[in-house]
Biotite code that builds the C-alpha atoms (Angstrom):
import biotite.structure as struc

atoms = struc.array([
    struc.Atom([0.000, 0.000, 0.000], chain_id="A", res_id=1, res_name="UNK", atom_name="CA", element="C"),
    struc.Atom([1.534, 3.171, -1.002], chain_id="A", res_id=2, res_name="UNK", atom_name="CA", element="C"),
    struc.Atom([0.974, 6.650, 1.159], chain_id="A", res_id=3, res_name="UNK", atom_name="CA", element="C"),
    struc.Atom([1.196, 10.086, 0.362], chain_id="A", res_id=4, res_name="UNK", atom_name="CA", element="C"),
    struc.Atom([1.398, 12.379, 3.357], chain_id="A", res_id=5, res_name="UNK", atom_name="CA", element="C"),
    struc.Atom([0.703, 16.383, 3.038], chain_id="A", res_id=6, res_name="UNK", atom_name="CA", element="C"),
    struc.Atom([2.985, 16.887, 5.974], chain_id="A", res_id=7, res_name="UNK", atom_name="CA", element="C"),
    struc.Atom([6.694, 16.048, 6.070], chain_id="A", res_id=8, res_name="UNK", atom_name="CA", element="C"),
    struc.Atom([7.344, 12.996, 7.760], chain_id="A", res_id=9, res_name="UNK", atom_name="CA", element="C"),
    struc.Atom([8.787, 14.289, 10.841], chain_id="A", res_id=10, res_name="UNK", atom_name="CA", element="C"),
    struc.Atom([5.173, 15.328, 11.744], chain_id="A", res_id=11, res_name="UNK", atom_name="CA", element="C"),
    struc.Atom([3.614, 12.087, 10.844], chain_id="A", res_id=12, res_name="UNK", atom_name="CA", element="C"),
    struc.Atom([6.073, 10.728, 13.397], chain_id="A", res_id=13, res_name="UNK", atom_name="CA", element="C"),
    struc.Atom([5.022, 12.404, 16.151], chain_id="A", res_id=14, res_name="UNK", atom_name="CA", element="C"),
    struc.Atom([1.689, 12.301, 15.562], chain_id="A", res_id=15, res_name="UNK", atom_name="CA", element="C"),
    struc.Atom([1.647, 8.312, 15.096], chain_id="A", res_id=16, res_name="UNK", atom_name="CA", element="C"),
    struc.Atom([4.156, 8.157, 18.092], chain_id="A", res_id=17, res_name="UNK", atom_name="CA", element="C"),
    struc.Atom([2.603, 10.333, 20.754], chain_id="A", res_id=18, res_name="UNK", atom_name="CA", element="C"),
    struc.Atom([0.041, 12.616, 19.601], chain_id="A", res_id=19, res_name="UNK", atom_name="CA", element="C"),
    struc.Atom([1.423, 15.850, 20.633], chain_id="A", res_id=20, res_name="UNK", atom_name="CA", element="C"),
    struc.Atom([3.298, 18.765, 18.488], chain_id="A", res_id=21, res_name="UNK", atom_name="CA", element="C"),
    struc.Atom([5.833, 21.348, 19.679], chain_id="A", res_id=22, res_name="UNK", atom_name="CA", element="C"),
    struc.Atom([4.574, 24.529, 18.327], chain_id="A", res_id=23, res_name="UNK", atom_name="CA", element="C"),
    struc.Atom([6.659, 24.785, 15.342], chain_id="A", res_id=24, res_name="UNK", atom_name="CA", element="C"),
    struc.Atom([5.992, 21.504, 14.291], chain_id="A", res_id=25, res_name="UNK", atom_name="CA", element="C"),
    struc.Atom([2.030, 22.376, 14.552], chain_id="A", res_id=26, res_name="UNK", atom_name="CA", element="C"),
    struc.Atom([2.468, 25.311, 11.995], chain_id="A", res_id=27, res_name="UNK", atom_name="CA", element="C"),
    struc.Atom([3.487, 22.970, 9.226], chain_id="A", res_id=28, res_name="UNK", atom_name="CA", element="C"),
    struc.Atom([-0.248, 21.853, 9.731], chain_id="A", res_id=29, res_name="UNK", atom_name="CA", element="C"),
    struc.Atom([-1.488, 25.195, 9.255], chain_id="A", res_id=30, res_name="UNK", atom_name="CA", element="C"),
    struc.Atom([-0.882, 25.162, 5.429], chain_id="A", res_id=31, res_name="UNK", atom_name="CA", element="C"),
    struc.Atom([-4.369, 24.742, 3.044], chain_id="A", res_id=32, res_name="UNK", atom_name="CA", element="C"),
    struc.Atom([-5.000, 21.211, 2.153], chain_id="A", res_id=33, res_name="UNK", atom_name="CA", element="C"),
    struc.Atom([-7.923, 18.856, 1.166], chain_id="A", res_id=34, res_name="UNK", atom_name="CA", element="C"),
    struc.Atom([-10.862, 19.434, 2.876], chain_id="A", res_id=35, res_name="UNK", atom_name="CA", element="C"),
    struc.Atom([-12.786, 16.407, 4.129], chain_id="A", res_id=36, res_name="UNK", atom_name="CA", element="C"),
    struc.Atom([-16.874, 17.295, 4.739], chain_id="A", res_id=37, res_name="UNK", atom_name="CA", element="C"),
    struc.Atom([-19.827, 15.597, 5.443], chain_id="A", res_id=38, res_name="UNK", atom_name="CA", element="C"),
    struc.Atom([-21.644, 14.053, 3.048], chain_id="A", res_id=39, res_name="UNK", atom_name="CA", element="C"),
    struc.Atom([-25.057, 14.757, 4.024], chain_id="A", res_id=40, res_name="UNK", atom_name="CA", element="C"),
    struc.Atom([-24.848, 18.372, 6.497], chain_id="A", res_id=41, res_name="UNK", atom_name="CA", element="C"),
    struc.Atom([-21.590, 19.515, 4.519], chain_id="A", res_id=42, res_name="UNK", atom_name="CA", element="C"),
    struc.Atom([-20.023, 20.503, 8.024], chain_id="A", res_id=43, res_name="UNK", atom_name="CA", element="C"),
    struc.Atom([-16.600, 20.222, 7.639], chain_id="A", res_id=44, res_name="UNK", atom_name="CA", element="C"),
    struc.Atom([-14.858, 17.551, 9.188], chain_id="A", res_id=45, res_name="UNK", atom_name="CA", element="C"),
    struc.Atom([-11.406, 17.713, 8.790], chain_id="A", res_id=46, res_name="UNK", atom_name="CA", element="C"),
    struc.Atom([-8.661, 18.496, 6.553], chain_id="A", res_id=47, res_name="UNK", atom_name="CA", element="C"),
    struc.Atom([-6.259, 15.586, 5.109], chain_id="A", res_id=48, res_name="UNK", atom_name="CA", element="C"),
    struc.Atom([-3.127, 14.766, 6.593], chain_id="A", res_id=49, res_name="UNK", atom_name="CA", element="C"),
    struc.Atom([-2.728, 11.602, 4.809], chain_id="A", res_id=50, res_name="UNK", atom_name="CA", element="C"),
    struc.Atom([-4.140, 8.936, 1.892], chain_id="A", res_id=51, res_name="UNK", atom_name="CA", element="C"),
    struc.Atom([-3.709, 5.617, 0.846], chain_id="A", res_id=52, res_name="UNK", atom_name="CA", element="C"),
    struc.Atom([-6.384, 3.250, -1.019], chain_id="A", res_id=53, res_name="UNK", atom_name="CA", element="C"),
    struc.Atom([-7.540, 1.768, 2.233], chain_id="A", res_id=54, res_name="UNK", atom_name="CA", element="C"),
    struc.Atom([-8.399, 4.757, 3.842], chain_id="A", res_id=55, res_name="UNK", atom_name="CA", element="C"),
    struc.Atom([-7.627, 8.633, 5.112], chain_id="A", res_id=56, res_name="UNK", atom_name="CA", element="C"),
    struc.Atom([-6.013, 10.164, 8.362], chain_id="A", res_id=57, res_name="UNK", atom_name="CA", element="C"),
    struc.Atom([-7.463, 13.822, 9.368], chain_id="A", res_id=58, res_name="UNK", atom_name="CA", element="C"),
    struc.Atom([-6.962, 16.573, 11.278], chain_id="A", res_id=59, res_name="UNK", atom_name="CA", element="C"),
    struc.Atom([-9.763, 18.482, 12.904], chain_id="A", res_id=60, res_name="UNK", atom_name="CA", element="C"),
    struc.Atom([-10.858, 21.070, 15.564], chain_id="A", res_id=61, res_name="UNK", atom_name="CA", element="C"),
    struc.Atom([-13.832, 18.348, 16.587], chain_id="A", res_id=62, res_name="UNK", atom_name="CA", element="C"),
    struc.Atom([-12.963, 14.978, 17.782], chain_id="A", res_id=63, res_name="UNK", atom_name="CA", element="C"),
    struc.Atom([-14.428, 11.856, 15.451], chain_id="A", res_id=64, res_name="UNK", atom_name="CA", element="C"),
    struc.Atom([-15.843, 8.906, 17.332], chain_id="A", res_id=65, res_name="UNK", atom_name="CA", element="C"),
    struc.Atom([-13.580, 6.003, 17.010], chain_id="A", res_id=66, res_name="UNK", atom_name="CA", element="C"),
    struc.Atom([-15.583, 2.734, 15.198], chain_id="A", res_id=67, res_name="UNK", atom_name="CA", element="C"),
    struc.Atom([-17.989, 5.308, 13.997], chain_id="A", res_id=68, res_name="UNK", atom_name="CA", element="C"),
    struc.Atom([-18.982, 5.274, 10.584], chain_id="A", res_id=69, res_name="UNK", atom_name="CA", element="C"),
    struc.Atom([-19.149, 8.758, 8.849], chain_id="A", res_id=70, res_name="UNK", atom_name="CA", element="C"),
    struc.Atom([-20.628, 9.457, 4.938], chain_id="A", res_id=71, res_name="UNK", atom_name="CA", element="C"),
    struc.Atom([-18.250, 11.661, 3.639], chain_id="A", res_id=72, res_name="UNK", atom_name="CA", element="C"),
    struc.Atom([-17.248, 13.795, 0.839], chain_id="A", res_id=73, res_name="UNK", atom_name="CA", element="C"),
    struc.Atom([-13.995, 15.683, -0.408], chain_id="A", res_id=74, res_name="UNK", atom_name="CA", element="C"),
    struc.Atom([-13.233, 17.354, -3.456], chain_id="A", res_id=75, res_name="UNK", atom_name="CA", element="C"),
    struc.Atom([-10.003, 15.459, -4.646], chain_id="A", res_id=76, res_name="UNK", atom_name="CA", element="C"),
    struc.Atom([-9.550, 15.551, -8.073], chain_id="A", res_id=77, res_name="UNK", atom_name="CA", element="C"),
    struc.Atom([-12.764, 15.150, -8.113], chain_id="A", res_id=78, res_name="UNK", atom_name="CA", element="C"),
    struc.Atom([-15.702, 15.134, -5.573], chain_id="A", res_id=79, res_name="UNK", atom_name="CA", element="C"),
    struc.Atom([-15.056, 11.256, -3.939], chain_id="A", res_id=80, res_name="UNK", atom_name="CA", element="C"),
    struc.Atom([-18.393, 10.456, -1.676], chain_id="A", res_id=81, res_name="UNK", atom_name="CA", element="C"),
    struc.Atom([-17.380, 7.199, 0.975], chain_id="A", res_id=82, res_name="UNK", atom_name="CA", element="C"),
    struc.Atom([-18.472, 5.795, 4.010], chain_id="A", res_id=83, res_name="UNK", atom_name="CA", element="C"),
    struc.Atom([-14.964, 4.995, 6.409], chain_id="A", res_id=84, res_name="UNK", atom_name="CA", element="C"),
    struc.Atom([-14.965, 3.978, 10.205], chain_id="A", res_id=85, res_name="UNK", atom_name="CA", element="C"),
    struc.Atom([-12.963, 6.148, 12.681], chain_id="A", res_id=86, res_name="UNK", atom_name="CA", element="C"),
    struc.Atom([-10.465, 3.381, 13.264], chain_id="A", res_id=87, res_name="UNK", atom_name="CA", element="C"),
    struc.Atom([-8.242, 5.870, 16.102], chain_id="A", res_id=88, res_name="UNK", atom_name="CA", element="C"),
    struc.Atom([-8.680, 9.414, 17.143], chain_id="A", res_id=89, res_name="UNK", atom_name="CA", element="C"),
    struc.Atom([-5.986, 11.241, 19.217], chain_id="A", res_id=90, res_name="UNK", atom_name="CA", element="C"),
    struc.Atom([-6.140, 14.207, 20.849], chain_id="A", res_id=91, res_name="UNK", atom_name="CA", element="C"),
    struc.Atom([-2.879, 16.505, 19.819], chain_id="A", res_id=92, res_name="UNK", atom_name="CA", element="C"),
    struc.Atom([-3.386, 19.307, 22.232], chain_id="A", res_id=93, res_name="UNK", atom_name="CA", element="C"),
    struc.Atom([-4.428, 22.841, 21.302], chain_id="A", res_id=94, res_name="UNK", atom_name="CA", element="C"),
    struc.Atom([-8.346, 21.594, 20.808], chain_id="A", res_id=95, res_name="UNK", atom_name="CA", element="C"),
    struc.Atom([-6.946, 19.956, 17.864], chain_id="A", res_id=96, res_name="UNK", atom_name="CA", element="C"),
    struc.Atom([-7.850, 16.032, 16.985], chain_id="A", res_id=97, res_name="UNK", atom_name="CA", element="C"),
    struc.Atom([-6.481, 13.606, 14.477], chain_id="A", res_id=98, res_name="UNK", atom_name="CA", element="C"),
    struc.Atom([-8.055, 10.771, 13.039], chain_id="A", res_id=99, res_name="UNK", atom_name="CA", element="C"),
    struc.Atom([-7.373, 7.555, 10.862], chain_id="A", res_id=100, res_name="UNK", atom_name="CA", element="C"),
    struc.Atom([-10.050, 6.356, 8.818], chain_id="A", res_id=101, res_name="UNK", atom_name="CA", element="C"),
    struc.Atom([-10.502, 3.557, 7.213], chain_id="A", res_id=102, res_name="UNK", atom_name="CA", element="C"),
    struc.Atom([-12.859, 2.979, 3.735], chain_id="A", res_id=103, res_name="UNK", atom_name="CA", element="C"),
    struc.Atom([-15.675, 1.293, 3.792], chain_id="A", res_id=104, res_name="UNK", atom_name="CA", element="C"),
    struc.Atom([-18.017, 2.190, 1.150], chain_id="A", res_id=105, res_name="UNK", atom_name="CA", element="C"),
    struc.Atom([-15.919, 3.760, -1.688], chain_id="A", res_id=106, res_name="UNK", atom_name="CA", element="C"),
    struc.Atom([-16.533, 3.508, -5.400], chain_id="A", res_id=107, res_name="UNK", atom_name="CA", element="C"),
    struc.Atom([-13.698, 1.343, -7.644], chain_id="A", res_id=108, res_name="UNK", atom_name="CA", element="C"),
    struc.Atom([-12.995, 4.762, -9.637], chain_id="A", res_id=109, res_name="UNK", atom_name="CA", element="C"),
    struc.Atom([-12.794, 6.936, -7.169], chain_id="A", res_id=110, res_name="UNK", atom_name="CA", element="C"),
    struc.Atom([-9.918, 3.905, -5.398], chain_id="A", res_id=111, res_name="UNK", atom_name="CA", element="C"),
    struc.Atom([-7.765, 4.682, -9.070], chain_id="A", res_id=112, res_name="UNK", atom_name="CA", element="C"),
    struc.Atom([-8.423, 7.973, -8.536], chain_id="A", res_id=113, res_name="UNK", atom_name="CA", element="C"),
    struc.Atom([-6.561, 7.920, -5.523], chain_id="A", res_id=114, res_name="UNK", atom_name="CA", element="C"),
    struc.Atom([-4.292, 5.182, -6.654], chain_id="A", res_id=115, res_name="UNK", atom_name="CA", element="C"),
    struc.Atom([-3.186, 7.375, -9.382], chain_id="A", res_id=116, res_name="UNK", atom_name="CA", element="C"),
    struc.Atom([-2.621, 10.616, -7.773], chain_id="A", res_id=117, res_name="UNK", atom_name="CA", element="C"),
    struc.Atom([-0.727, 9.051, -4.921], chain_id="A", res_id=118, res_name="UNK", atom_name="CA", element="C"),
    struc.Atom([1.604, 7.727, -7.847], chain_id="A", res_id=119, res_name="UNK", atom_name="CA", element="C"),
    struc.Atom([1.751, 10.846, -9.286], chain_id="A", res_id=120, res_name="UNK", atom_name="CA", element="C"),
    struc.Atom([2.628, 12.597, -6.315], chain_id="A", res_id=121, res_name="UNK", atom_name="CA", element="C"),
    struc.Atom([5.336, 10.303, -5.171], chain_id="A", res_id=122, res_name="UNK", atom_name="CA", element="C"),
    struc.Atom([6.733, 10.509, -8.306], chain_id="A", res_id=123, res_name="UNK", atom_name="CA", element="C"),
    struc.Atom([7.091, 14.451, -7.600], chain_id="A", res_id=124, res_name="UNK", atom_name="CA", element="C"),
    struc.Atom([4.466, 15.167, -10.804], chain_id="A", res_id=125, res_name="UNK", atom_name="CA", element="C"),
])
């Protein structure tokens, strides 16, 4: 499974390691990214940290209920509509969250889709 992470990976380590951020390290999150909404209210959920085929990881001013499922939508590429199941939710300090989520309802095009532009991205396109 191949990942493409909107942060550098010296943030994804802490995050994954102990949930926290120094304060320098929690303005790298600061910069515009995917937003991640839901599907049916539009309220903004999160904004995307990470993607892989099997699923997302988030970052949000709310918490998300782990082994919740959510409907969701986000504009990448295109507009991708999927169900995914909080799988973990942390709690990074400064009423900030993040979130893995895992696919569970997600159309086979909208998998290439992602497929694709992870490729493209790792290949620095």
């Amino acid at each position: 499974m191949k990942l493409y992470s909107f942060t550098n990976s010296d943030v994804f380590s802490k995050l994954r390691n102990n949930g926290r951020l120094d304060e320098n390290t929690r303005k790298l999150l600061d910069k515009p990214s995917f937003t991640v909404c839901d599907a049916v209210t539009g309220e903004n959920i999160g904004n995307l940290v990470d993607i892989s085929t099997t699923g997302i990881m988030i970052v949000s001013e709310k918490p998300v209920t782990e082994n919740d499922v959510y409907q969701l939508r986000m504009e990448f590429l295109h507009d991708i509509l999927f169900n995914a199941r909080c799988a973990w939710a942390r709690d990074i300090g400064s009423g900030n969250y993040i979130s893995g989520l895992e696919f569970s309802m997600i159309e086979p095009k909208d998998i290439e889709t992602i497929e694709e532009a992870v490729n493209k991205f790792l290949a620095g396109e």
